[in-house]
C-alpha positions as CSV (number, residue, x, y, z in Angstrom):
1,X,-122.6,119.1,-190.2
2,X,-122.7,115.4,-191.5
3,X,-119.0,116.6,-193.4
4,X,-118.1,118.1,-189.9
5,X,-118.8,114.6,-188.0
6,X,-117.4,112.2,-191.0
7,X,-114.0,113.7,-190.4
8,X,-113.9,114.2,-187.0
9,X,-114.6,110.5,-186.7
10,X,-111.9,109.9,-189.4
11,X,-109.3,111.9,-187.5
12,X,-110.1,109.8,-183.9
13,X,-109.9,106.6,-185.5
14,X,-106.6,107.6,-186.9
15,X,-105.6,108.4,-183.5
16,X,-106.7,105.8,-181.5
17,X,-105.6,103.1,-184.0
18,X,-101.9,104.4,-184.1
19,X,-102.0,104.4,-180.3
20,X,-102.9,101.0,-180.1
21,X,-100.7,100.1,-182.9
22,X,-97.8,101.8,-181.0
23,X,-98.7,99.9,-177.7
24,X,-98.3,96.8,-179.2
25,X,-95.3,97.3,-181.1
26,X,-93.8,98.4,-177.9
27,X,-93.4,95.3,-176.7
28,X,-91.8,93.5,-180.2
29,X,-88.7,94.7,-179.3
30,X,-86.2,96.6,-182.3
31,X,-86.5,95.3,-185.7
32,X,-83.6,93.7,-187.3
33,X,-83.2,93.1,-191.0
34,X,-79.7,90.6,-190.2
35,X,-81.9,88.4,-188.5
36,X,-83.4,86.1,-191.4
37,X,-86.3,85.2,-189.1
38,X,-87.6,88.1,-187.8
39,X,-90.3,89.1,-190.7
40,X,-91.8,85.5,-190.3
41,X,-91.5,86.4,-186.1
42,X,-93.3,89.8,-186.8
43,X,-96.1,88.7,-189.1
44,X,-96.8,85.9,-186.2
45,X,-96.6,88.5,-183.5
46,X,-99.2,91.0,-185.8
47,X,-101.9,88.5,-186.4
48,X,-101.7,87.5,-182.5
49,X,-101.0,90.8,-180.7
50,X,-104.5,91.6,-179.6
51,X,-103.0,95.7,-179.2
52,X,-102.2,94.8,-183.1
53,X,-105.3,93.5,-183.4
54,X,-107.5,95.9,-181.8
55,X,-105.4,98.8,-183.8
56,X,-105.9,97.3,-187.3
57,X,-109.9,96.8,-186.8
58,X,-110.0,100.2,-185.5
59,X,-108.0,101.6,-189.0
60,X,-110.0,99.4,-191.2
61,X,-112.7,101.9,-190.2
62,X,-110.7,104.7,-190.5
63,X,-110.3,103.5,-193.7
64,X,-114.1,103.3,-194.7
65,X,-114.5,106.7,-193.4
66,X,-111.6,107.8,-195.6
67,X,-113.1,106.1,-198.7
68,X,-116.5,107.8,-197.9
69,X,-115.0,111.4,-197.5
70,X,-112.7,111.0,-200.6
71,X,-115.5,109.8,-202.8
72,X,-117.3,113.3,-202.8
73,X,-114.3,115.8,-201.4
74,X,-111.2,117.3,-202.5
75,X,-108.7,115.2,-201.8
76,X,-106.6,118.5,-200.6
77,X,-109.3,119.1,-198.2
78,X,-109.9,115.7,-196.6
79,X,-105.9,115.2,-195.7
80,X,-105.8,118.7,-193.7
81,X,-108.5,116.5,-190.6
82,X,-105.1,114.8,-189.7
83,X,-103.7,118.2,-188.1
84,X,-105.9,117.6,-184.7
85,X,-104.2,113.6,-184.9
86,X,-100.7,114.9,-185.1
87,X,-101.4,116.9,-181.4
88,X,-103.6,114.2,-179.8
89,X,-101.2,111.7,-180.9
90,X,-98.9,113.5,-179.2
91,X,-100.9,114.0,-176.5
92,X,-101.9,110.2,-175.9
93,X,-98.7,108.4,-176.2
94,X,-98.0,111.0,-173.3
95,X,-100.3,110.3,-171.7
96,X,-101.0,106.6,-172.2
97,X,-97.7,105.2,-173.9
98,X,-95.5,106.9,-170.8
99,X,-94.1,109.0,-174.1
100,X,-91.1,111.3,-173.1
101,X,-92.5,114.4,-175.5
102,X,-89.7,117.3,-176.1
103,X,-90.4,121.0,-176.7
104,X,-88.9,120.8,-179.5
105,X,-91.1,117.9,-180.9
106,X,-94.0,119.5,-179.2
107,X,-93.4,122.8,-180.7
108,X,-92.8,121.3,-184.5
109,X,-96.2,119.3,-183.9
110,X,-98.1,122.1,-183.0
111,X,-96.0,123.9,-186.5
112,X,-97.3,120.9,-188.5
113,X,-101.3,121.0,-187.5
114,X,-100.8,124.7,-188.0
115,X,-100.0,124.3,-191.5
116,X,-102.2,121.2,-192.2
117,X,-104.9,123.3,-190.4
118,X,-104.2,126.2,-192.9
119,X,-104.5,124.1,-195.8
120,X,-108.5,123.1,-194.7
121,X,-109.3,126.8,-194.7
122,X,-109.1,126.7,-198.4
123,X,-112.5,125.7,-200.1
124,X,-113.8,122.3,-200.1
125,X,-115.5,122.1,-203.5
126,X,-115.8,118.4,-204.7
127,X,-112.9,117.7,-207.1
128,X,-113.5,117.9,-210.9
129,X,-111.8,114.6,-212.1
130,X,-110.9,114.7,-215.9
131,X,-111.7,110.8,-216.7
132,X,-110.8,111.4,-220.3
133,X,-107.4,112.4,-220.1
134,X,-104.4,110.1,-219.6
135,X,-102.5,111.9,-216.5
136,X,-98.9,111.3,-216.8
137,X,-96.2,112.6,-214.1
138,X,-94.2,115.2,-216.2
139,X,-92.6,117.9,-214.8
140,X,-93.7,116.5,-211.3
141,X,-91.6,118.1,-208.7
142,X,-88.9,116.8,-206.6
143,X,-89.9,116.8,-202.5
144,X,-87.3,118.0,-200.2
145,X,-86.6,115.9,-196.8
146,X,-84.5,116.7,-193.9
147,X,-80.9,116.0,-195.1
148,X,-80.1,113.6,-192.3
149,X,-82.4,111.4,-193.8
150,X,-79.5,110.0,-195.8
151,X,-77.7,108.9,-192.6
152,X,-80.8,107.9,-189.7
153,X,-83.0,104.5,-190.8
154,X,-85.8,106.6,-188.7
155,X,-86.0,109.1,-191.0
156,X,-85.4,106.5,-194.2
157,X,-88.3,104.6,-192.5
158,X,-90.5,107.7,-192.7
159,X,-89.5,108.6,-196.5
160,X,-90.9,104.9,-197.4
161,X,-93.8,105.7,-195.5
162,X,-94.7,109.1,-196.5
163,X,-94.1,107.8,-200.3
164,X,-96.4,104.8,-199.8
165,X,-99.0,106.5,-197.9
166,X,-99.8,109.0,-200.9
167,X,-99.4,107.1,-203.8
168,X,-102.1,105.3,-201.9
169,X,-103.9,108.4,-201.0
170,X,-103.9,109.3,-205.1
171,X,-104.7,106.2,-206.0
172,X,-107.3,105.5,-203.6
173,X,-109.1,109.1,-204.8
174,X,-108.5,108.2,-208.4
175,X,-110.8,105.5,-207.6
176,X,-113.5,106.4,-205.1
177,X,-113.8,109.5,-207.8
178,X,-114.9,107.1,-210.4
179,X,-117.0,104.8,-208.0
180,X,-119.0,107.8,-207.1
181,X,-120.6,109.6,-204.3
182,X,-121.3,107.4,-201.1
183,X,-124.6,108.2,-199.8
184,X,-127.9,106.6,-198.9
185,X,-127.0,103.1,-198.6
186,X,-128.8,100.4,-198.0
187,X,-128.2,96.5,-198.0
188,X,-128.3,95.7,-201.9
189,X,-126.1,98.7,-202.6
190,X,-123.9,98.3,-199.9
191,X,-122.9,94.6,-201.5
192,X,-122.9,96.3,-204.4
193,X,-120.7,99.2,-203.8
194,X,-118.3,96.5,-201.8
195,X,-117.9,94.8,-204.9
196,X,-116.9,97.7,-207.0
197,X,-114.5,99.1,-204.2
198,X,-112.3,95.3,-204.0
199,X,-112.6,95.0,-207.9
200,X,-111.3,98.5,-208.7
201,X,-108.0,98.5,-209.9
202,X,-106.3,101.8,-208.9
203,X,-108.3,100.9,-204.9
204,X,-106.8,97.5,-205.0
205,X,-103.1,99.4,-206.1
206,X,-103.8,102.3,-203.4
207,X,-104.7,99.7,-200.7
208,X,-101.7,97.7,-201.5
209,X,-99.2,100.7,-201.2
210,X,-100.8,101.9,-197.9
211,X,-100.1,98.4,-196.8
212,X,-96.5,98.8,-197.7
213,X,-96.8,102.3,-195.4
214,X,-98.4,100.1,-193.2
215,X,-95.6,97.8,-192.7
216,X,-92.8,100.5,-192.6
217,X,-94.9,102.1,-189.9
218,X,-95.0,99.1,-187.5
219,X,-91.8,98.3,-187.6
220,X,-90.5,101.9,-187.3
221,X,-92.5,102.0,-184.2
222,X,-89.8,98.7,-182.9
223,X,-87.2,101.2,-182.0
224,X,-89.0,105.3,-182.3
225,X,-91.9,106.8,-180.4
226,X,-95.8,107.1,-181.9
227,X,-95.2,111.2,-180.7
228,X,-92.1,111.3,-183.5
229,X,-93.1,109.4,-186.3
230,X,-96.6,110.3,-186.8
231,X,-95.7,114.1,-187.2
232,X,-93.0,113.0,-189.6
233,X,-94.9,111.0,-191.5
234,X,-96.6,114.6,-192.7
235,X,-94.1,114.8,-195.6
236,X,-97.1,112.7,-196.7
237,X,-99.0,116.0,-197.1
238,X,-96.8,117.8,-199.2
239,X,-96.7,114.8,-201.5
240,X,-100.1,114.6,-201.6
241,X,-101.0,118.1,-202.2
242,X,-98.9,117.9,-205.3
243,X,-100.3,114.9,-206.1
244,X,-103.4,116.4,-206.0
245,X,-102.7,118.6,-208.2
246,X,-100.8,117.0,-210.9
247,X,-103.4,113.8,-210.7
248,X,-106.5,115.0,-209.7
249,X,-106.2,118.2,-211.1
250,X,-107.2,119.8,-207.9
251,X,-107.0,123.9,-207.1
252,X,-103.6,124.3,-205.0
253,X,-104.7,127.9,-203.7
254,X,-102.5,130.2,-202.2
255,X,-103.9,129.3,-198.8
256,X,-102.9,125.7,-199.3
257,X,-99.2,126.8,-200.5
258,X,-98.7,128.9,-197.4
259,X,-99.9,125.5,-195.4
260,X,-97.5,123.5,-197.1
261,X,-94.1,125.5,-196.5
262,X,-95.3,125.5,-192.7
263,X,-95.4,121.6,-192.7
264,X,-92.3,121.7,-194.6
265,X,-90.6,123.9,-192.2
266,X,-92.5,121.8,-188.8
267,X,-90.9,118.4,-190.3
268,X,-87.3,120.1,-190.6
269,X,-87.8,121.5,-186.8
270,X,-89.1,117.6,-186.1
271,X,-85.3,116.7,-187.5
């Protein structure tokens, strides 16, 4: 049950933060990289936007939740949550964003929280981490994404997110796996496990390349719509399973393989 409400709490706070994040954007107008003054302009308009605002505080808990449910679960298990954010996002920036959503984009949304939902039936044993082994990325496979990514900054803009987002994800595990089990806090070892988190070095790496994703995301969200990129954005989730298990040495089952090809397959439709 406390698993149950941990993850549903991660899920709406992933929701509700990209909505906000989207609302505020929304009003920034379209990123331009031939304008030498418009990264000092956006970081100004960030730290003052109080939709900005609002969003970030709101995924800084996501984040704490994330860190909490990563310290004790599969890695493989925790990312599946996000399939309910892909249709409420969906749902919200309809409904509060004024969101134009397609069949089309509704139809590969629904594909990718199928898939993503498939992956969470698989078992959600905590992860074995081997500490004593040095993991290296041989043989670690090439990820497909939809050919017009070569020609569309939207879908470039989604590549360097979803490659961000889980080295950050593997990263961030690698770390909380060491740190240990949340659980039971109270004041002493909450300053305590604070300090271990912002000292760790892999956190600190895996923070830092989620705010790279972080950045990608806001400005993508200058010029494309909350209901497109966040279902995009789940090319993260292939990378991660694999990362997952040529990392973290995690079980791919055949259940999670199956879920994988269906968010492959619900990110080419979202193409």
């Amino acid at each position: 049950m406390k698993v149950f409400i941990l993850l549903t709490c991660l899920a709406l706070t992933q929701v509700f933060g990209d909505i906000l994040l989207s609302r505020g954007m929304k009003d920034f107008g379209v990123f331009d990289l031939s304008n030498p003054l418009i990264i000092p302009h956006l970081i100004t308009y960030v730290l003052t936007n109080i939709w900005i605002i609002l969003g970030i505080s709101v995924l800084i808990i996501s984040l704490g939740l994330y860190l909490t449910a990563i310290s004790d679960l599969d890695l493989s298990y925790v990312l599946p949550i996000h399939a309910s954010s892909y249709v409420l996002n969906g749902i919200f920036a309809w409904l509060f964003l004024g969101e134009s959503v397609s069949l089309i984009r509704w139809s590969s949304t629904l594909l990718i929280a199928f898939g993503v939902f498939f992956v969470g039936l698989s078992d959600s044993q905590t992860a074995q981490v081997s500490h004593g082994k040095n993991i290296t990325p041989q043989n670690f496979p090439l990820f497909l994404f939809p050919f017009n990514a070569i020609i569309s900054k939207s879908w470039l803009a989604v590549l360097g997110i979803s490659l961000s987002d889980s080295a950050g994800d593997l990263l961030l595990a690698l770390g909380m796996k060491k740190i240990g089990k949340i659980e039971n806090l109270h004041f002493k070892s909450t300053v305590k496990l604070v300090i271990k988190i912002i000292t760790n070095p892999m956190i600190i790496s895996g923070i830092t390349c989620q705010g790279i994703a972080f950045f990608c995301f806001i400005t993508v969200l200058t010029w494309a719509d909350i209901s497109f990129v966040r279902p995009a954005t789940a090319l993260t989730y292939v990378m991660s399973m694999f990362g997952a298990k040529y990392f973290l040495k995690e079980k791919i089952q055949e259940r999670k393989l199956i879920g994988i090809i269906l968010i492959g397959l619900g990110v080419l439709v979202h193409s």
